[in-house]
C-alpha positions in Angstrom: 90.4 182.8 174.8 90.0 185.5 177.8 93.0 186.9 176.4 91.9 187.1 173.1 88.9 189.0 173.7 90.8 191.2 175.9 93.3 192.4 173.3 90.4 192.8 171.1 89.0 195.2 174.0 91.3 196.7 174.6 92.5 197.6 170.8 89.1 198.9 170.9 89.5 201.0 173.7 92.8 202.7 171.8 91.3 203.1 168.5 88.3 205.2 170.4 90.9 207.2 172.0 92.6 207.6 168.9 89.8 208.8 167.0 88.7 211.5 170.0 92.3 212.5 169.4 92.1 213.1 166.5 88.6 215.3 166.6 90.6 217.4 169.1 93.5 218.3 167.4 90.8 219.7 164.7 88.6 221.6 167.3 90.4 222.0 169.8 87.5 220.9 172.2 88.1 220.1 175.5 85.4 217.4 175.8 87.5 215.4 173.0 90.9 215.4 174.4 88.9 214.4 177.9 87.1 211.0 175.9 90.6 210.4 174.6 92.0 210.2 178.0 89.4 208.6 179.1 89.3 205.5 176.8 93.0 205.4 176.7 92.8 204.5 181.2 90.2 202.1 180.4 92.7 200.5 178.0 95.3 200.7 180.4 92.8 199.1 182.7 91.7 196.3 180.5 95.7 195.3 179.6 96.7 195.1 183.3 93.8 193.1 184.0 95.2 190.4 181.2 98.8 191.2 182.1 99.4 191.4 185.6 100.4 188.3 187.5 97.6 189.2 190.4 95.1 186.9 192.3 91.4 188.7 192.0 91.9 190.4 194.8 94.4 192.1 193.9 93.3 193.5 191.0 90.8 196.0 192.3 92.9 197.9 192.6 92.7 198.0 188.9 89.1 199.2 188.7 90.2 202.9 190.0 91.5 203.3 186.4 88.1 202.3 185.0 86.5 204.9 188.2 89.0 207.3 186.8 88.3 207.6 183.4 84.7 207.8 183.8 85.2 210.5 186.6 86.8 212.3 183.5 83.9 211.6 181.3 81.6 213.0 184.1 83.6 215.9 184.7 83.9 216.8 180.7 80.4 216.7 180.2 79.6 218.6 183.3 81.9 221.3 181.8 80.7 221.2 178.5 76.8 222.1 179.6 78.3 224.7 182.4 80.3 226.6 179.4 76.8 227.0 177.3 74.6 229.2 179.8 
């Protein structure tokens, strides 16, 4: 079942991606193509989790793709207000 749910999440994860892509390639925003990244890691994240053959401790390594990709959210959002004034 956790494998299930994770596939689910992590389908999730791409479709978001998928749709900020797709806002970018229309505006050209930077802030979209950053969200797109973004969600795709935390896919990438969330399928290594399921499919890597690793005892818990090994996977936190994982969790810097998760630290990542918000980092990038951060970062984009940042931006985006700095680019205003």
């Amino acid at each position: 079942m956790f494998g299930f749910v994770s596939g689910l999440i992590t389908m999730g994860f791409l479709a978001a991606g998928l749709f900020f892509f797709r806002f970018w390639r229309r505006t050209h925003d930077r802030l979209f193509v950053a969200f797109a990244v973004a969600f795709w890691l935390l896919a990438l994240n969330q399928g290594l989790l399921v499919l890597a053959p690793a005892t818990p401790e090994e996977q936190t390594w994982f969790y810097l793709l998760r630290l990542a990709a918000f980092g990038i959210i951060i970062a984009a959002v940042l931006a985006k207000n700095r680019r205003r004034r």
